[in-house]
N, C-alpha and C positions, 0 to 999 in steps of 0.2 A: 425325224429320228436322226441324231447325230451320226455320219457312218461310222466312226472309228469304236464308237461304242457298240454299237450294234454286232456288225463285222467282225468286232476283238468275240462275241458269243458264240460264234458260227464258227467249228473247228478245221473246215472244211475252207475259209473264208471266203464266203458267198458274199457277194455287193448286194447286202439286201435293203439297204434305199432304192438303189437305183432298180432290181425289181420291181419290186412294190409300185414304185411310180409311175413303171413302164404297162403293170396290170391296169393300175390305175386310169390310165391313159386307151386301157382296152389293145394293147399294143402284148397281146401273149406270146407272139413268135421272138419279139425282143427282150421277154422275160424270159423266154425259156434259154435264149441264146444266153443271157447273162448270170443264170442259173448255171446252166451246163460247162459253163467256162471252168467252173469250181468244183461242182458234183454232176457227175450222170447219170445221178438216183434220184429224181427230183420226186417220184410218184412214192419211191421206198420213204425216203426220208421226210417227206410230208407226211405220213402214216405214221413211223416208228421212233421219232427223233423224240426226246425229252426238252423241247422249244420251248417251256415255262422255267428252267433251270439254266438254259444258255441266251440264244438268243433273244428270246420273248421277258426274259427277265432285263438285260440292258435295253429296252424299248423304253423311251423317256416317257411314253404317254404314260405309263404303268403308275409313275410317281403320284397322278391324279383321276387318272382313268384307269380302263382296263388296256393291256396290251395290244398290238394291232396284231391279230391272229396271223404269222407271219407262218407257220407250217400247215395252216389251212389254205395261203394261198399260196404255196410251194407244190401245196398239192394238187390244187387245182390246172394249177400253170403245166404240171407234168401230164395229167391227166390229157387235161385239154389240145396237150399239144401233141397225143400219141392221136388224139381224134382228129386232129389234123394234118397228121402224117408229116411232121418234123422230127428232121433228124437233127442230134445231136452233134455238130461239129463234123470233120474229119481228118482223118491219117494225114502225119504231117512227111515230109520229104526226109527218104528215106535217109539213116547216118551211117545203116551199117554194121549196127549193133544189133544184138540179140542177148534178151533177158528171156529167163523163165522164172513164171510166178508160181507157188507150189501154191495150193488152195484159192477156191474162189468167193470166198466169204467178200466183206463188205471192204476188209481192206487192201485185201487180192484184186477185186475187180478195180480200186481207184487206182493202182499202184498201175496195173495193165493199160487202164485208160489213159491216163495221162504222159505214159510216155508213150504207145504209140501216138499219139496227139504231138511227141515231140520225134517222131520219127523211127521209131525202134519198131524190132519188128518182135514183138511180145506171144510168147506160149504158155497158157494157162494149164499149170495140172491138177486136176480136180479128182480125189479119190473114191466120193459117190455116182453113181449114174443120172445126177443131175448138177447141174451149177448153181452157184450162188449160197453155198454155205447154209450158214444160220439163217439166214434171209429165207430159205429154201425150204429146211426140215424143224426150224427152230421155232418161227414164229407161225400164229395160226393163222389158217386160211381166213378168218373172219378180222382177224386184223391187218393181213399186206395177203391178197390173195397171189396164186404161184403166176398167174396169169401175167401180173404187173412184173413179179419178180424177172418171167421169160419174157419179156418185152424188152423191159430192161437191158437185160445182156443181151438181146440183139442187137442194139443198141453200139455195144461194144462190138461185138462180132462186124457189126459194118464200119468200124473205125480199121479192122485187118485184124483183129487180135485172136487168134487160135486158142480153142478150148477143148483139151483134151480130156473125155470123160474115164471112168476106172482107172484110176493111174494111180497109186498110190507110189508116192515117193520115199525113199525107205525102202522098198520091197521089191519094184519092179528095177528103179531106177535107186544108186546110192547118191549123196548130193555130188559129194566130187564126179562123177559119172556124166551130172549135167552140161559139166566143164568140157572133161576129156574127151566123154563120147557124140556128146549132142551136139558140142561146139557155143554154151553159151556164154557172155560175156560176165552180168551176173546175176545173179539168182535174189529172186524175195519170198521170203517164209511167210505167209499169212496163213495159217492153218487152224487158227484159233483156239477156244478151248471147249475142247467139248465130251471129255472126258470125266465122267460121272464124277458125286462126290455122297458116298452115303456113308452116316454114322453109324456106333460102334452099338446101335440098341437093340437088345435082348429081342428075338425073333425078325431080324432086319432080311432073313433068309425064306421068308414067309412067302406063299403063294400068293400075289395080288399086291407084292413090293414094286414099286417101279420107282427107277431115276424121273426128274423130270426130263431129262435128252432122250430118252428112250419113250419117254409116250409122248411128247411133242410129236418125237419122227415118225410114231407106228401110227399118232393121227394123221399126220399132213406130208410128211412124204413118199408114205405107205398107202395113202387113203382110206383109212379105215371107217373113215366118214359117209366112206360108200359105199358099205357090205352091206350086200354081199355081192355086188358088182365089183369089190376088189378081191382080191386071193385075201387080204392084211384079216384077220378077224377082229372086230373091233374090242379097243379097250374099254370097255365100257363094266362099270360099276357102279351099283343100287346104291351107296352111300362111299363118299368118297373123302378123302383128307388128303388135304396137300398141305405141306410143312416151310414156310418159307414167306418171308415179305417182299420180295423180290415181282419185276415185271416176269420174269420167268415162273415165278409160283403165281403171279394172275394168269396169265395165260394159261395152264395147267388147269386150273380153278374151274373158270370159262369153258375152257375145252370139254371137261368133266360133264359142264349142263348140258352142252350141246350135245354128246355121245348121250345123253338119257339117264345121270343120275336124278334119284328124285331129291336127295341133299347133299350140297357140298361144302364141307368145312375148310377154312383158310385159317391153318393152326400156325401162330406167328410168334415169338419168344418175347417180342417188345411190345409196347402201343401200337394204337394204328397212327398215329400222330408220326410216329418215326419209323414206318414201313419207308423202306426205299424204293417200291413201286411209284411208278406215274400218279399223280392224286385223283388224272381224269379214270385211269385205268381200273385204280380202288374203287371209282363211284362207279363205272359199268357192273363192275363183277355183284357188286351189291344192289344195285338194279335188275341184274339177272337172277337174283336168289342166293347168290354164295352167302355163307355164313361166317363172317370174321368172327375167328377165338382168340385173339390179343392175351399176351403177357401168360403164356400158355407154351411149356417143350416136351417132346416126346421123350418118356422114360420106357417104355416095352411095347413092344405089338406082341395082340393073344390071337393064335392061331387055333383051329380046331383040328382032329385026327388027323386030317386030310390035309394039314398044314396048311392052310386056308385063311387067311386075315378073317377073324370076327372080329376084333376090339382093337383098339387105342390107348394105351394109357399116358398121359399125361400130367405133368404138374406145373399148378400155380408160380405163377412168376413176380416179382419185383425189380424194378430195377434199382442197381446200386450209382455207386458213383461212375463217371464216365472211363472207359478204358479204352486201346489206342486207336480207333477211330472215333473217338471224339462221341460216340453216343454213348446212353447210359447202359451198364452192363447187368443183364439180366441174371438175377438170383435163386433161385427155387425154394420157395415157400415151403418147411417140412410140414410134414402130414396131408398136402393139398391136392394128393394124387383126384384123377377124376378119368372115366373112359369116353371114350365116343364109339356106338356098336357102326365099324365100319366093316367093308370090304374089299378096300383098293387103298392104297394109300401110295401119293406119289412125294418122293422127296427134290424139292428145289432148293437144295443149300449149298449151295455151290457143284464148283466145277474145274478139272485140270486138264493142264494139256495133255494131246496123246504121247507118248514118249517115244513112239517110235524114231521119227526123224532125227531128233536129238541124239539118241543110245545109240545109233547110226552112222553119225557125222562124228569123224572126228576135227577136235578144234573149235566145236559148236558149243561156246559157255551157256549152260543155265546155271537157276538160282536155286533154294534149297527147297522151293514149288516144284520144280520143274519148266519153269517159264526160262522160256532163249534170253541172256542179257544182250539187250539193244543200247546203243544210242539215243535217248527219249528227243531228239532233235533229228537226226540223220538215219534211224534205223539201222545203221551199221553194226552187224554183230563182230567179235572177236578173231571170226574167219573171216581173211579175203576176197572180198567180191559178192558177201555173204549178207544179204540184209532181210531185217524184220521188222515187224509190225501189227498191230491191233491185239486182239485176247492172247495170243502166243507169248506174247510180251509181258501186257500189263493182267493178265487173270482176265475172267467176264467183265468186258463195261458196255457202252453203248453203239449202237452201230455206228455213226457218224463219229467218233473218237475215233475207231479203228479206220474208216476213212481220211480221218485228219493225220493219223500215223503214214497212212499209205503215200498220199500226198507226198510229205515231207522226206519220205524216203525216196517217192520218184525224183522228186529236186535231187538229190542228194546221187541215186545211180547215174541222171544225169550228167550230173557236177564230174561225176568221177570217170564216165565213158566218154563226153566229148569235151570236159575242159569250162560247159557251160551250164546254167540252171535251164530247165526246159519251161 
């Protein structure tokens, strides 16, 4: 595999020839070393990464063969190497400085690691009573369990980096406050987006509505998976519908069987040909029973007395010509209404930032979403000393993006506290 082609897939930019080689060669403590230089999620991002769309895609075997499964052995090397009690790197000689990193999502934790790794003495604020974000409450236990996730950021915590849990910033703490009271040098927003996004359809006020952020976190970091040994009551529903092509509506999907639906629909507006979930992802959920309704959008939910989802109504879809993302844009067939007799119905159709931090800061430009304007190179937002990165930024994308943000922003805090790139 050529590196530069490979490498240019990896946003994160992992050496992943010389990985590979090093697995190869049975030599895991020097794969992980050369892994970890770049990311210190190597067990996350082997699980969750979309490697058929970046770097599994520039793998030249692909041209004739199939790809060389480069995030199955990312994950192995991570795996393997917490069984053997390797650590990742350490704290580099102290410069001086002091960042605080407000959330501990995927882009939070690379922004903190790599510059204590360049010497800083980094304080993480995290607003739930656990770390690691979306990492944490987003995805399911059966796809990154929490166990790796808390590994993981010990991982960071032995590099010196401080993680402070219930802290919401904005509320306890205001940004400038970071400055004048705490004494830090600057500050990075990864806070993500994880601010519901439900539409405008007739009974969306119904008993047994849920976001898909809200029953991710009441399954996995409420544990509702394990009532009644948790307080959480589970979400669980006899037929279930979730609205959305997204890995966030598979997961949902998935989630639904496991909690004990006996059917679950995945009501989608396009083909499944152009769902933007993972292709491996679509073939689990359909494996497991979910039932793809392609080219299919919600027009009412019918509730009973008791305000109670019993039905779905839906209509037939087509798609038209392509609009401004470039896929073809989905039309409603008249007269093609049709129901599905449900009980739960969750929506994954997006998602926005919280606004709090924002409406808070003054100085702090967003966009007409709500999302902070960043630097898509340096993270620097419009405030001094002020930088950002991953879904806060650019809306929902992939974890490893929002790492490759982090990254480039720690280069960049560095640039500006000591003069040098870390």
């Amino acid at each position: 595999m050529p590196e530069s082609a490979v490498r240019g897939g990896c946003p994160v930019g992992i050496d992943i020839p010389t990985f590979v080689r090093q697995v190869a060669q049975g030599d895991v403590a020097a794969a992980y070393h050369t892994i970890t230089l770049s990311n210190l999620l190597p067990s996350v991002c082997g699980r969750v990464c979309p490697q058929e769309s970046q770097c599994e895609k520039r793998c030249t075997l692909a041209v004739r063969f199939e790809p060389v499964a480069i995030g199955r052995i990312e994950r192995f090397v991570g795996d393997e190497a917490a069984r053997l009690g390797l650590t990742a790197g350490e704290c580099g000689r102290s410069n001086g400085h002091r960042v605080a990193v407000v959330g501990s999502g995927p882009a939070g934790l690379t922004v903190a690691a790599d510059l204590a790794r360049s010497g800083f003495a980094v304080t993480v604020f995290e607003a739930l009573h656990t770390a690691g974000g979306v990492l944490a409450y987003g995805i399911p236990e059966f796809r990154l369990p929490k166990a790796i996730v808390e590994r993981e950021i010990a991982n960071l915590e032995r590099l010196g980096v401080e993680i402070r849990l219930n802290q919401v910033i904005g509320c306890i703490y205001e940004m400038d406050e970071l400055f004048t009271d705490l004494g830090f040098d600057a500050v990075f927003v990864g806070t993500g987006a994880g601010l519901p996004t439900l539409p405008g359809v007739p009974g969306i006020n119904s008993i047994g509505v849920y976001s898909a952020n809200e029953y991710l976190t009441r399954s996995k970091l409420m544990r509702a998976d394990r009532f009644p040994d948790s307080d959480t009551p589970p979400v669980r529903g006899r037929f279930v519908a979730v609205i959305g092509g997204g890995n966030t509506a598979i997961d949902a999907a998935r989630t639904a069987m496991r909690l004990g639906a006996d059917r679950t629909y995945l009501v989608y507006r396009r083909s499944c040909a152009e769902m933007p979930a993972r292709a491996e992802e679509v073939r689990h959920a359909e494996e497991e029973g979910v039932e793809l309704v392609p080219l299919s959008a919600p027009v009412a939910i019918r509730a009973n007395n008791s305000r109670r989802v019993v039905a779905l109504t839906c209509s037939r879809m087509r798609l038209a010509d392509a609009d401004a993302s470039g896929r073809r844009r989905p039309v409603p067939i008249a007269n093609s209404e049709f129901s599905l007799a449900v009980d739960t119905i969750v929506f994954a159709v997006g998602q926005g930032a919280n606004p709090l931090l924002q409406s808070s800061t003054p100085g702090l430009r967003t966009n007409t979403h709500g999302y902070i304007v960043a630097n898509p190179v340096t993270g620097a937002t419009g405030k001094p000393r002020v930088f950002a990165g991953g879904d806060v930024v650019t809306g929902g994308a992939t974890v490893i993006s929002a790492m490759g943000a982090g990254r480039r922003a720690a280069h960049a805090i560095c640039a500006l506290l000591t003069g040098k790139e870390g």
